[in-house]
Wavefront OBJ file of the C-alpha trace (Angstrom):
o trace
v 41.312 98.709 105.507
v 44.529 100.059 103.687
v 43.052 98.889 100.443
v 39.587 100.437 100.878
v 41.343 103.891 101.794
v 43.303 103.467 98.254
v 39.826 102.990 96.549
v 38.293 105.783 98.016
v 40.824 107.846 97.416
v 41.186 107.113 93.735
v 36.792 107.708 93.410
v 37.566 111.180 95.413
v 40.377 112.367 92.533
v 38.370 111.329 90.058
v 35.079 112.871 91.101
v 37.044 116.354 92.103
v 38.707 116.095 88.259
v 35.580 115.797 87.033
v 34.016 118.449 88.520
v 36.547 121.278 87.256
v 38.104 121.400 91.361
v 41.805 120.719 90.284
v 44.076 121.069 86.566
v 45.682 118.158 85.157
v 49.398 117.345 85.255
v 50.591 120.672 82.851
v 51.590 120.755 79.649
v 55.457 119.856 80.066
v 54.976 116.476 81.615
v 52.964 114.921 79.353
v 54.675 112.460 77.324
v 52.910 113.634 74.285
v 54.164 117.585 75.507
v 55.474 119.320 72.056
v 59.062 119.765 72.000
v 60.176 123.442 72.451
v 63.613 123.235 72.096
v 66.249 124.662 74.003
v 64.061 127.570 75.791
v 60.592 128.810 77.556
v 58.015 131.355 76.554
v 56.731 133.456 79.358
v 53.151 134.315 78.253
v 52.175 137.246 80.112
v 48.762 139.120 77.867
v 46.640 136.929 76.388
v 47.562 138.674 72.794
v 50.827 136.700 73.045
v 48.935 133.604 71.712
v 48.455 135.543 68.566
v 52.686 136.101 68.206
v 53.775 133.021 69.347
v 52.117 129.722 68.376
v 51.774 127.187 71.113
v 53.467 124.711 69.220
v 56.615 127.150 69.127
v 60.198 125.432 69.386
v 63.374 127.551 70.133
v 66.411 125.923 68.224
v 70.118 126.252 68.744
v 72.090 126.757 65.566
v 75.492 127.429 66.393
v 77.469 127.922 69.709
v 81.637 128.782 70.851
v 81.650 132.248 69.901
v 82.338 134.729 72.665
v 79.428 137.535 72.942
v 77.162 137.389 69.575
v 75.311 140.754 68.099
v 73.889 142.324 65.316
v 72.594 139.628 63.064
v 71.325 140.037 59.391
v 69.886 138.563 57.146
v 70.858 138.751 53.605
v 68.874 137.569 50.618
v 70.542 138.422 47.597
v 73.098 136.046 46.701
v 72.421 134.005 49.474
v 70.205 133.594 51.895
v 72.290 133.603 54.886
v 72.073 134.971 58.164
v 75.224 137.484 59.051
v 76.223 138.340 62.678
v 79.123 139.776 64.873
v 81.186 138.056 67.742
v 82.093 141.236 69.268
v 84.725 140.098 71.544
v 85.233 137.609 69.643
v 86.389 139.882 66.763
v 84.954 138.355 63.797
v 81.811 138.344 61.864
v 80.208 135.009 60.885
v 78.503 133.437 58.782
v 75.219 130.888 58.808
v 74.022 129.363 56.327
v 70.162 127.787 56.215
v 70.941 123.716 56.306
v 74.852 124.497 56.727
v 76.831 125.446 59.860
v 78.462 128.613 61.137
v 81.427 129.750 59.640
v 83.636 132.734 59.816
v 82.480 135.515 57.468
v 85.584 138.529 58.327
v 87.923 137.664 60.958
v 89.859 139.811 62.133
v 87.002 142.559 62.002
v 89.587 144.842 63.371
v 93.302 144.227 64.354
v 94.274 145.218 67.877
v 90.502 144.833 70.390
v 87.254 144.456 69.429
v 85.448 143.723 66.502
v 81.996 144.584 65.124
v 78.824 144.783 66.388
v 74.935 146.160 65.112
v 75.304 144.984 60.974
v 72.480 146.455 58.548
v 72.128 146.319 54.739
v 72.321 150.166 52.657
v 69.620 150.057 49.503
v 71.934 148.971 47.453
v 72.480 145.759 49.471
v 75.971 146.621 50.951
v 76.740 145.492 54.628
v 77.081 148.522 56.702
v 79.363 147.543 59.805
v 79.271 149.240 63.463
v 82.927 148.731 64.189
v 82.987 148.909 68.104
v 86.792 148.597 67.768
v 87.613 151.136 65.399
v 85.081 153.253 66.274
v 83.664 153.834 63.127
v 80.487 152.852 60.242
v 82.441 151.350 57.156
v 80.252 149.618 54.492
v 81.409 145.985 51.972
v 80.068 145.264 49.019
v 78.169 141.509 49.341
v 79.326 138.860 47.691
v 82.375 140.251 49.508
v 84.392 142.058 46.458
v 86.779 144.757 47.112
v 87.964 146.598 50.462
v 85.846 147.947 53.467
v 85.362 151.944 52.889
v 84.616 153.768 56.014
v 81.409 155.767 55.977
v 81.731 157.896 59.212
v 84.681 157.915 61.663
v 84.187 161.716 63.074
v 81.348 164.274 64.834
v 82.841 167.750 64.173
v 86.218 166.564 64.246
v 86.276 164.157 66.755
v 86.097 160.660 67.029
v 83.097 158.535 67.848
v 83.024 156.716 70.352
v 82.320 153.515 69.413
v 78.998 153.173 67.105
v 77.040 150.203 68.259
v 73.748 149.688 66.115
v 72.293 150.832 63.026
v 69.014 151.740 60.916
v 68.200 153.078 57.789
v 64.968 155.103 57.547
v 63.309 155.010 53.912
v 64.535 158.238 53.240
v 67.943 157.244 53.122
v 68.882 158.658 56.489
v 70.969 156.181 58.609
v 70.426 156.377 62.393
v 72.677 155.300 64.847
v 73.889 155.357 68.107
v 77.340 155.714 69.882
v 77.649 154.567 73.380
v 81.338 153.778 74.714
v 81.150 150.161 75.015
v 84.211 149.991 72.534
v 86.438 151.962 74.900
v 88.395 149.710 77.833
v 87.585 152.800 80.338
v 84.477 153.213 78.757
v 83.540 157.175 79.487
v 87.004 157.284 81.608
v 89.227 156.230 78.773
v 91.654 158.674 77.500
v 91.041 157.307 73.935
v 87.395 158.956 74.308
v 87.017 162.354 72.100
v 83.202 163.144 73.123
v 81.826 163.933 76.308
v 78.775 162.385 75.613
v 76.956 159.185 74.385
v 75.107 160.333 71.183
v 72.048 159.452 68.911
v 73.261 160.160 65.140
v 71.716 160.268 61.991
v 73.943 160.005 58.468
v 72.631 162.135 55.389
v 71.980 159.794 52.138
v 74.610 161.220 50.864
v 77.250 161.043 53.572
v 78.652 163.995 53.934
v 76.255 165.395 57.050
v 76.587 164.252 60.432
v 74.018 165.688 62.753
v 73.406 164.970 66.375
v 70.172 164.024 67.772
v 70.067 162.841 71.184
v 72.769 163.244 74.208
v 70.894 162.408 76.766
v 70.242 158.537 76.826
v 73.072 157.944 79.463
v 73.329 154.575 77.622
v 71.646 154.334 73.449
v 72.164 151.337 72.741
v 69.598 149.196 69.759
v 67.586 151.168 67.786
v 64.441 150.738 65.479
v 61.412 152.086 63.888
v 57.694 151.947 63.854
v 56.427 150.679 60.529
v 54.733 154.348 59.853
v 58.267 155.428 60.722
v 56.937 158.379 63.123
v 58.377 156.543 66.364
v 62.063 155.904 66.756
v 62.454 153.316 70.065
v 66.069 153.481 71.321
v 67.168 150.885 74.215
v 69.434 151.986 77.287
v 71.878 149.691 78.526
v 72.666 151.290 82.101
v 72.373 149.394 84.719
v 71.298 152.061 86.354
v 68.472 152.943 83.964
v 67.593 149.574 82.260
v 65.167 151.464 79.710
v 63.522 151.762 75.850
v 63.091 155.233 75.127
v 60.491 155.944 72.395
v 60.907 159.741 70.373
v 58.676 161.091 67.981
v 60.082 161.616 64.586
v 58.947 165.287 62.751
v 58.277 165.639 59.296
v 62.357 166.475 58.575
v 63.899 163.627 60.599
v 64.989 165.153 63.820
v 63.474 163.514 67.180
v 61.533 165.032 69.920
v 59.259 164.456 72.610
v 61.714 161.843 74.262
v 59.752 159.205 76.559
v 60.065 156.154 78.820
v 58.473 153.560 76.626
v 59.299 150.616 79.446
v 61.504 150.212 82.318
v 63.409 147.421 83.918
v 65.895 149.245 86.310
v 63.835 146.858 88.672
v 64.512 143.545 86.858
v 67.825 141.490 88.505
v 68.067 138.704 86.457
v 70.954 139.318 83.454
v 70.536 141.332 80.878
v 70.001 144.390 79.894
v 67.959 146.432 76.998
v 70.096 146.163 73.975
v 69.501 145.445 70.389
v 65.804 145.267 69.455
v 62.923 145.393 66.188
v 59.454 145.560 65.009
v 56.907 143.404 63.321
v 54.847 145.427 60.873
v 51.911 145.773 63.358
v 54.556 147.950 65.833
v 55.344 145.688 68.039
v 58.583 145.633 69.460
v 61.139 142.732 70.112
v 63.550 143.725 72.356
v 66.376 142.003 74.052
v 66.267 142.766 77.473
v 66.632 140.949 81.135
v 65.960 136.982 80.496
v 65.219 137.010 77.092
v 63.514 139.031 74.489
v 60.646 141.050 75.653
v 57.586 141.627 73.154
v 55.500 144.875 74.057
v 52.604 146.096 71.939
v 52.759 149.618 70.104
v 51.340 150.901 73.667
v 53.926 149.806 75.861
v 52.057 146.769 77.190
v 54.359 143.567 77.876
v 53.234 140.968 75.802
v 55.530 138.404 76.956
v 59.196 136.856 76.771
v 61.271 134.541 74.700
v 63.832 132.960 76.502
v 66.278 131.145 74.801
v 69.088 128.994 77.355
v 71.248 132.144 77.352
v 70.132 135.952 77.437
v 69.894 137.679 73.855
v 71.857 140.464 73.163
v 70.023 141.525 69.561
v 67.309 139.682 67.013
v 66.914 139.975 63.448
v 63.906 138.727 60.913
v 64.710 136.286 58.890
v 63.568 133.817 55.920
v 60.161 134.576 54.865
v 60.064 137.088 57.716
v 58.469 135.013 60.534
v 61.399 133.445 61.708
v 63.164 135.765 64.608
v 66.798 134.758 65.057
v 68.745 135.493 68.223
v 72.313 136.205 69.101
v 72.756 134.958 73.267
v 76.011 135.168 74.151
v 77.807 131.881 72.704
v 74.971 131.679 70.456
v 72.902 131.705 67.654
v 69.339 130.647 68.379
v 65.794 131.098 66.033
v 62.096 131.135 66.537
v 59.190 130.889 64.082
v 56.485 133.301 64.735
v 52.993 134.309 63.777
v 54.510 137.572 62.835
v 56.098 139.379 60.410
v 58.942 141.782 60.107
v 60.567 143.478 57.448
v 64.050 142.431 56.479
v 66.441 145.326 54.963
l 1 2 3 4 5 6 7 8 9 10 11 12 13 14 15 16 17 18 19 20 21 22 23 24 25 26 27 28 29 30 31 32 33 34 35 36 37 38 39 40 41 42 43 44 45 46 47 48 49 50 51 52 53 54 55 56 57 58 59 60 61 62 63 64 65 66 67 68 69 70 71 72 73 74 75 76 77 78 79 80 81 82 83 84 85 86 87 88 89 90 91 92 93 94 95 96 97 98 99 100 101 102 103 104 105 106 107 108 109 110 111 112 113 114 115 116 117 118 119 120 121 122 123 124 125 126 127 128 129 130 131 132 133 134 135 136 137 138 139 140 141 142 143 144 145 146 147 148 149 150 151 152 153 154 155 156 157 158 159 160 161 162 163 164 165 166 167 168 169 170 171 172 173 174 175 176 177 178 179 180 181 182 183 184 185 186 187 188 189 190 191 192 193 194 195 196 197 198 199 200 201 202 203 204 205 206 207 208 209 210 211 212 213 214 215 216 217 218 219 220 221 222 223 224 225 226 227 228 229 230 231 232 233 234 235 236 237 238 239 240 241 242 243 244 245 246 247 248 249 250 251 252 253 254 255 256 257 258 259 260 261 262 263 264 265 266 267 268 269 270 271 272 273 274 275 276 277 278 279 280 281 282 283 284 285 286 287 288 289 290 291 292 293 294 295 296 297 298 299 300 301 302 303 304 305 306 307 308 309 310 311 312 313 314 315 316 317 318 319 320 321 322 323 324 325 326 327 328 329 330 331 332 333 334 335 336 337 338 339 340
């Protein structure tokens, strides 16, 4: 009797798989499953499928730095990725088929290091010292000393500038939370009462303030037309991008919650981010990196094993790499960004 129960059984399954009434085993535990690498994809729209292709694979390239940011990639004389270990206090240094290595360390003697790193038009590294709380700028190949760019807002010292952006006009962007400070906004160090939104004349020698409102600015980007500026918040409190319209002569207005989090508990928060050249933006956030449309639709995530801080575009521009934590990690997209 036990035997003709097994039979039926095995007709029944058969017959219901047939008939559409039940999925196969998924994806994962097939033995012919693709290899992802060291991460997930959490497809939430359908027009994720067109950004990431299902044969994606996330793949560790370096670990045993302390907190990674701000990678870059650099073309000329290289290529090679560049990115900060902020508490780590050193900037390092991957190179495509090589290992990472340390590019400037110490960044800064006596705390922390860097953090956001962006290339000038010229193809100078321009540095967000969270340490010395100050933009400075190095020639690449590295020849000659570190110049600082800007130090001081009508008189007093920045806080600690955190990530970067040059619009095609020259102007650098950049914001100054106090993530630099020990206290934070209670250290006695601090010079400004507020955490600012910046922008840097071509020629250096303006300063003007933006923004003072983002309790928070932390990474900061673009739209390809160059009419939106996104700006992430990293408050726990107010786990936010902000999205501002850019006028005609630079400044920002018409401040807006793009997307909020505040809910989200897993770790993270929103912190470095950028765009593909159809608008959509990449930003690191809780879990992983979270891809929205121009319209604030949430496209999906890409989760590498540990939570992104920031994400650059490198190689031919498809390939996203990711500072988490110890990290360095890289996907290849469907995609395209532009590199500076």
């Amino acid at each position: 009797m036990r035997k003709l129960h097994v039979v039926l059984l095995s007709v029944a399954m058969a017959a219901l798989f047939a008939c559409g009434g039940a999925e196969g085993p998924p994806e994962s535990d097939s033995p012919q499953a693709a290899d992802h690498g060291v991460g997930t994809i959490l497809r939430v729209d359908p027009a994720f499928d067109a950004i990431v292709p299902a044969d994606y694979k996330i793949e560790k390239l370096g670990d045993g730095m302390v907190f990674t940011e701000g990678p870059v990639w650099v073309r000329e004389g290289g290529p090679y990725l560049l990115f900060s270990d902020v508490r780590g206090n050193a900037i390092y240094q991957w190179t495509p088929g090589g290992s990472v290595m340390p590019f400037i360390q110490p960044v800064f003697e006596g705390g922390v290091g860097s953090n956001g790193l962006t290339l000038d038009s010229q193809g100078r590294l321009m540095i967000a010292e969270h340490g010395k709380r100050q933009i400075s700028r190095l020639p690449l190949p590295k020849e000659g000393e570190r110049e600082t760019v800007v130090d001081k807002y009508e008189g007093k010292r920045l806080n600690s500038p955190n990530d970067l952006v040059y619009k095609s006009d020259g102007w650098l962007y950049f914001t100054d939370p106090p993530y630099g400070l020990a206290k934070l906004e209670e250290d006695p160090a601090r010079e400004l009462d507020f955490n600012g939104i910046f922008r840097l004349s071509p020629d250096e020698k303006t300063l003007e303030l933006l923004n003072r409102d983002q309790t928070r600015p932390n990474g900061i980007g673009f739209s390809p037309d160059e009419k939106t500026l996104y700006v992430a918040n990293s408050d726990t409190a107010k786990k936010l991008w902000m999205a501002y319209d850019v006028t005609d002569d630079g400044k920002l207005e018409n401040g807006r919650v793009f997307y909020d989090v505040t809910s989200e508990t897993v770790e993270g928060l929103p912190d470095g981010l950028k765009l593909d050249k159809n608008g959509n933006l990449y930003g690191t956030g809780p879990g992983g990196v979270w891809v929205f449309s121009p319209d604030g639709t949430h496209l999906g995530t890409i989760q590498p094993e540990q939570v992104p801080a920031n994400v650059a575009w490198g190689d031919d521009g498809k390939t996203l790499y990711m500072t988490a934590r110890t990290g360095l990690y890289r996907i290849t997209l469907n995609a395209e960004g532009s590199m500076p």
